[in-house]
N, C-alpha and C positions, 0 to 999 in steps of 0.2 A: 858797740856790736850787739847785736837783737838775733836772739836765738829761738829756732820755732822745732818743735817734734811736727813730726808726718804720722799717721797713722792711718793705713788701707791693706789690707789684703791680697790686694791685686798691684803686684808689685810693678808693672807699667805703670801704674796712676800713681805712686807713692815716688818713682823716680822720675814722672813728669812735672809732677807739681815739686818737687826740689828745685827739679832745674827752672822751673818757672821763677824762684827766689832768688836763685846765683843770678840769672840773667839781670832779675829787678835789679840787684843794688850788693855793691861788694861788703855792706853792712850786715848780712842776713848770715849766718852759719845755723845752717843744718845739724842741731843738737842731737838728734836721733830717726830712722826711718825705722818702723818698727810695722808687723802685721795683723797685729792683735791686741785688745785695750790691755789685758792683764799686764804683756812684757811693759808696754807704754806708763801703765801707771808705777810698775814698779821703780820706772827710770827717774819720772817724775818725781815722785817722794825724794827721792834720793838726788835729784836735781834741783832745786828751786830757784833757780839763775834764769829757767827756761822762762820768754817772752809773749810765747804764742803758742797754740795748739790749734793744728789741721788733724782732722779725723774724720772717716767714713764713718756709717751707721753701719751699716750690715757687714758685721763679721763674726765666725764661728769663734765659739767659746765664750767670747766677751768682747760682746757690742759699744760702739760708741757712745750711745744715750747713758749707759750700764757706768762708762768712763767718765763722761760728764759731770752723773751724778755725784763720783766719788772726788772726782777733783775740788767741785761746787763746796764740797763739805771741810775743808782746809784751805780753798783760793777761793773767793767770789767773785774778783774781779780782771784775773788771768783772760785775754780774749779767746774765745774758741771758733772757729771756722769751724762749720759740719760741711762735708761736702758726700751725694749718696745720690744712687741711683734713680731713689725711691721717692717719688717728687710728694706721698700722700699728704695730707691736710696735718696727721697723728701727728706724722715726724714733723713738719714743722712748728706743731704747737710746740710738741714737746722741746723745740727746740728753744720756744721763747723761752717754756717756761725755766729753762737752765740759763736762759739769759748767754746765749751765744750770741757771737758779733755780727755772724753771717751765716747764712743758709745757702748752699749754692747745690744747684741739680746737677748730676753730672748729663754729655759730658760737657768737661771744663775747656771755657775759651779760655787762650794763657792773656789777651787782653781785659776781658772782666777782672780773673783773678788777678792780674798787675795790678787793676785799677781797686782792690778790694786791700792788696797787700799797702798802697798807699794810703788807704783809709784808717788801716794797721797803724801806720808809722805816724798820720797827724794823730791819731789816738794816746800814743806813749808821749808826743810833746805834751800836749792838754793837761798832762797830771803835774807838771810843772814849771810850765811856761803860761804866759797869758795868750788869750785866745785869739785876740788880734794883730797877733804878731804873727801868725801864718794865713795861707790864704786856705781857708777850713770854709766848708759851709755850717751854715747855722742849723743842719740834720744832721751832721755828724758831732758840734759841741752840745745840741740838745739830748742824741746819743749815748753821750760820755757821761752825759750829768745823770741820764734816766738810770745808766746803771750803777753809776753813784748814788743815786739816791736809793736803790733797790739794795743795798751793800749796806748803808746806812742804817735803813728801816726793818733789816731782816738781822743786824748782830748790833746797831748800838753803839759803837766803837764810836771814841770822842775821836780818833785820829780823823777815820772819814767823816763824818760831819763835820770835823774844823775845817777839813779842805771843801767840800762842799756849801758851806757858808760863805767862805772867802770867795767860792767861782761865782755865788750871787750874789753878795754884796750886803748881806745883812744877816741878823741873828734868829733862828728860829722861837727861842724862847719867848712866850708870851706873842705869840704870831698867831693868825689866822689858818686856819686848815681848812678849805671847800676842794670837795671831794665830788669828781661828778663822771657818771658812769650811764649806762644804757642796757638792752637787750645786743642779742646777737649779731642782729644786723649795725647796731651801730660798733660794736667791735670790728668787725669785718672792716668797715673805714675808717677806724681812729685816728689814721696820720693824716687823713685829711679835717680832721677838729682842730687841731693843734692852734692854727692859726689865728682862729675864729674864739680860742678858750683865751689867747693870749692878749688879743685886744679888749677883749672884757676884761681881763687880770688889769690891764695899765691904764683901764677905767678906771679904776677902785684905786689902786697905789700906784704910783712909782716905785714901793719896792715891792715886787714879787718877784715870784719865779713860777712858771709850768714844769712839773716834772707827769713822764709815763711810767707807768707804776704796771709791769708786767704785760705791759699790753692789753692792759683789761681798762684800769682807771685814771682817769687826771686827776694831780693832785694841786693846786696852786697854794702857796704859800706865799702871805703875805702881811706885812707890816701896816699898822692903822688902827691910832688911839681912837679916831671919833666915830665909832659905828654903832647907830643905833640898833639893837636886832632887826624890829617889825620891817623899817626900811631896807637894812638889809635883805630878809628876805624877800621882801618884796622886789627890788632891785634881781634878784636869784632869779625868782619866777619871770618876769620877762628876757631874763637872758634866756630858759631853758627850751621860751617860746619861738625860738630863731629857730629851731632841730625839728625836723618833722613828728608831727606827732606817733610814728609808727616806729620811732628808735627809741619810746620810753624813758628819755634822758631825766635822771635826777639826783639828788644832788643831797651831800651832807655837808653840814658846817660844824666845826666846833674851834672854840679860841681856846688855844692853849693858856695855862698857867708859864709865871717866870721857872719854876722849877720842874717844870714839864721835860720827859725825856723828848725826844724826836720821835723814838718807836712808842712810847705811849700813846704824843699826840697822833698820830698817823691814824694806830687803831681806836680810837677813840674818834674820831672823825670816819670810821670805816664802819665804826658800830651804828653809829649815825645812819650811814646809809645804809645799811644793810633794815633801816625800819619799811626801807621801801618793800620787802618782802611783805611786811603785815598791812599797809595802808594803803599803798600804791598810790600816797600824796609823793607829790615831784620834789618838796624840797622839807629837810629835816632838818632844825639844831639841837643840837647833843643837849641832856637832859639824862641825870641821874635815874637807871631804872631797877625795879626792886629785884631780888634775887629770886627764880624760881624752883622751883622742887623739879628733882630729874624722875622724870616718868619709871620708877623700877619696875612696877607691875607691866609693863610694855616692856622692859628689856627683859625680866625673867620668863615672860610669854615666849619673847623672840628664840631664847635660848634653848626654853624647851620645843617648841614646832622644828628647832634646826635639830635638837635631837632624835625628834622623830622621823624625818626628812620630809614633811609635809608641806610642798612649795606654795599651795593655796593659804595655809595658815600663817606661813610666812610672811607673805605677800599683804595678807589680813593685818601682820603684823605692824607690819613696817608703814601701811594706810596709818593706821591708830598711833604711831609714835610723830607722823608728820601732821594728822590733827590735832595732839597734845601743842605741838608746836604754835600751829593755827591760833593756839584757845590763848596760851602763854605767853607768847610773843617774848623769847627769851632774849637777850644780848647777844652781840656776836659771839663774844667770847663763851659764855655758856651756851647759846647755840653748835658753834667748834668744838667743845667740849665735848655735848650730847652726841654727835656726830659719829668722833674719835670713837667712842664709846660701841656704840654701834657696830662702826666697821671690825672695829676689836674682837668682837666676840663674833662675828661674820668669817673674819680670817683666821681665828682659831677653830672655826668646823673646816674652814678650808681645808689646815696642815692636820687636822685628823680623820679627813677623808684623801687626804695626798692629793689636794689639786693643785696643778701648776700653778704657781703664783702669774704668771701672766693669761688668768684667766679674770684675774679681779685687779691688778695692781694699778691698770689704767684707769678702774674705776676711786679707787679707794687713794691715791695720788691726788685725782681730782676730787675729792670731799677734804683734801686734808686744808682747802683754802676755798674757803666764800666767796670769795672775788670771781671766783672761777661759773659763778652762777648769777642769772640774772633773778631768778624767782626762788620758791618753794616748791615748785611743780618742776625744776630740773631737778633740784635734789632727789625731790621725790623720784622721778623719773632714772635719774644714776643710781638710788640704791635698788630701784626694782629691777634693772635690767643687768645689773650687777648681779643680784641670785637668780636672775634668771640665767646668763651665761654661765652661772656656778652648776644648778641643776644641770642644764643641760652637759656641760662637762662630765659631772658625776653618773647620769644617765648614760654617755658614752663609755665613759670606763666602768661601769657596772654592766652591759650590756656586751663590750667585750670579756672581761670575766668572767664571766656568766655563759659565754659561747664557749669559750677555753674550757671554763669544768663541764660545761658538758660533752664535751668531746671526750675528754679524757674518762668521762664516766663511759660511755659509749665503749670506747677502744677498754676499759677494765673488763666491760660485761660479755666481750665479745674475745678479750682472751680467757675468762672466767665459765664459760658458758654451760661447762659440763660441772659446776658445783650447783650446788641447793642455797641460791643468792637471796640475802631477803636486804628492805631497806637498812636496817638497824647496821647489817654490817657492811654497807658500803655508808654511811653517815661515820663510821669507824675507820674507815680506810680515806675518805675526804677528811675528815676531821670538820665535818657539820652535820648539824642533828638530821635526822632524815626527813624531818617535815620541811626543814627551808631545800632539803637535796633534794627532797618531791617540788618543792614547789618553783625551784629555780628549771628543774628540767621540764616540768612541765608547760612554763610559761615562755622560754624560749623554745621547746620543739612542738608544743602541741599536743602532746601525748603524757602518757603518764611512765614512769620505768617500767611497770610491768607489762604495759602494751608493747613499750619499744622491746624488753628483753624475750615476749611471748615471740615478736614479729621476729630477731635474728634467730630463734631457735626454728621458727617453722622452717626460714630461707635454710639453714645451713640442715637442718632436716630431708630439706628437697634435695638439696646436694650429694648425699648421703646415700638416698633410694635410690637415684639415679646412677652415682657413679663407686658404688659399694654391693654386696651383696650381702649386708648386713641385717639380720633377723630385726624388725621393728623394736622390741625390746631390748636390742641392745644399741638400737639410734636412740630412744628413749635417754637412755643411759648418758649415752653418749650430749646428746643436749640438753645434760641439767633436772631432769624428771627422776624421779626413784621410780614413781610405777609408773606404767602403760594407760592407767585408767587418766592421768593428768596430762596426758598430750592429746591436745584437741584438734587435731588435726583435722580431723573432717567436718568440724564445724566453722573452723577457720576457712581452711580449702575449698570445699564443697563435695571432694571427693576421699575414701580412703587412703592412705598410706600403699597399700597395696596395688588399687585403680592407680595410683599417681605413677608409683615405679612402672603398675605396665604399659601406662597412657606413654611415657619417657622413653623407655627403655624397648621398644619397638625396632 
């Protein structure tokens, strides 16, 4: 029996796609229909029996991506269905990169989704049965192994690696690692390389294997004592020559040691290619490189310009930590480092200017993996556009603010009107000094306070001659002046006090 949770919002969709499951197969029970990730994951935890997870993205409180994430972090290899309104390019990245089975737009045909729930079900054979004993296509067992192998490379676990050895037929230990990757547009069609990387793999061995590494890299893994490097890579370079020269394809190698972990060899074959950053030659083998000094006069710069809020010097900054890099040419691994670093002290001005974390998270997600880049001019590119969506966030909530207290200053001066007001004690009553309480009200209205409090006093002055028969000096009084000699009314006006009421009052 295989048990899947539902999670959507919109509870016709949440009891359609059920009933889409009873109808498949009297196999399937409905573990939980649930409208929101939180109740869902707390069922989860408390469930671990469950087989499969269907969930929308867009829902209040606690979205699906939000749910994902948190399952990812205790199950890596549980299947998830997204299924969501929202067809954008974000959501489905994000969806690779959680490593979901399936992305589906709503709305849902219940023949797709049959045909998606059976893909489900050859999935759960796969993990213990051999491959050839169902009739599987060879996209959905190359499927099962990619996120095997993602499972693998990302925690280590001798369990999966044992089973993932047994599915190809050989041991990684002391194996080959070519690692080969492109620009954007060659990510855009990676499944269609697959085919074209595997006939070169069964060039070189009989035993390998192609695995896809997040949707970004192929990784081919393979067995073979007699490989001379230079030939090697020369062999490299004409294969890389087959991909147009506009998809950038290039390529790491490195041969693992006997006592090499799997996640070692992988990123050590990643660091490899990641040289393509500094050279922009097509094909690299691994080679011990020296340790470099982390730029601190570039990160204590950074910290101070975000202390001042100075986006130009930031900007300044963040150029000079990516030409350090330029000069350095660091490893991945301390390149990833440097980065971390970075974003770290980026996202600590964030939480102490109270910016919404999803004003940088999709930035700062995508730096937390290399892979996720083809150059130094994206990175570059994601941390400047990264403070620049920050500024401009902070910009917006300081600018409302900033309207807010001036209003409020406004509506204080105008039930206040008839004291003797000075800055010092409304900077007292805001609780800010009164040069930032001049300078914020001046810079949102234009004026200065004592223009804005001159101008209510004149209007409510007018109001006064007109509809009062009060002796000038006691309107004086009345808005805020001790003497008569400090109401300037007819140099304001143009006319007397007196002229005014009998210009009105006719």
């Amino acid at each position: 029996m295989n048990r899947v949770v539902i999670i959507d919002d919109e509870i016709q969709s949440r009891n359609g796609i059920a009933e889409i499951f009873r109808n498949h197969s009297p196999q399937w029970e409905i573990g939980g229909l649930f409208e929101d990730g939180s109740q869902a994951l707390e069922y989860l935890l408390q469930h671990p029996e469950i087989n499969l997870i269907v969930t929308d993205i867009r829902m209040p409180k606690f979205d699906g991506l939000e749910l994902i994430s948190r399952i990812r972090q205790y199950n890596k290899l549980i299947p998830i269905i997204i299924i969501s309104g929202y067809s954008e390019f974000s959501y489905a990245k994000k969806a690779v990169d959680y490593q979901v089975f399936r992305y589906i737009v709503k709305p849902i045909l219940p023949s797709e989704f049959d045909a998606v729930i059976t893909s489900v079900e050859n999935f759960f054979r796969l993990e213990d049965d051999p491959f050839n004993e169902y009739n599987l296509t060879s996209s959905e067992f190359d499927q099962f192994l990619d996120l095997l192998f993602s499972e693998s490379v990302s925690l280590n676990k001798s369990q999966t690696i044992h089973i993932l050895e047994k599915q190809c037929g050989f041991s990684f230990q002391g194996a080959w690692f070519l690692l080969i990757a492109g620009n954007h547009e060659f990510n855009n069609h990676i499944d269609n390389h697959r085919a074209l990387i595997q006939n070169f793999a069964s060039e070189i061995s009989p035993e390998h294997h192609v695995f896809l590494f997040h949707e970004k890299i192929y990784c081919i893994i393979l067995q073979k004592t007699d490989i001379d490097y230079d030939a090697f890579k020369r062999h490299m370079q004409k294969f890389i020559w087959k991909f147009t020269s506009d998809l950038f394809v290039h390529t790491g190698i490195y041969h693992s040691c006997n006592n090499d972990t799997l996640k070692n060899a992988f990123f050590s074959a990643l660091s490899t290619l990641t040289q393509f950053f500094y050279s922009k030659t097509s094909v690299h083998i691994y080679q011990d490189q020296k340790l470099c000094d982390f730029p601190y006069s570039v990160y204590k710069n950074l910290q101070l310009q975000l202390t001042n809020g100075n986006l130009l010097n930031i900007r300044d900054e963040i150029y000079s930590f990516m030409d350090y890099i330029r000069v350095k040419q660091p490893s991945y691994y301390e390149l990833h480092s440097w980065i971390n670093k970075i974003t770290h002290i980026i996202i600590q001005y964030c939480n102490d200017k109270k910016v919404p974390s999803s004003y940088y998270i999709d930035y700062t997600e995508n730096l937390q993996f290399l892979y996720n880049f083809y150059c130094l001019e994206d990175i570059e590119n994601t941390l400047l556009a990264m403070i620049d969506n920050i500024f401009e966030k902070i910009a917006e909530q300081t600018n409302s603010t900033n309207t807010f207290l001036v209003e409020q200053i406004q509506n204080y001066l105008s039930d206040h009107i008839s004291e003797n007001l000075t800055l010092s004690d409304l900077g007292d009553v805001f609780g800010i000094s009164y040069s930032s309480l001049s300078n914020i009200f001046s810079s949102t209205t234009g004026q200065t306070i004592i223009e804005y409090l001159t101008f209510i006093r004149i209007q409510r002055a007018k109001e006064l001659l007109i509809n009062t028969n009060k002796k000038i000096y006691e309107i004086c009084s009345d808005i805020g002046y001790s003497e008569p000699k400090y109401f300037r009314f007819h140099q304001i006006v143009g006319v007397t006090p007196k002229e005014y009421r009998k210009i009105y009052t006719k």
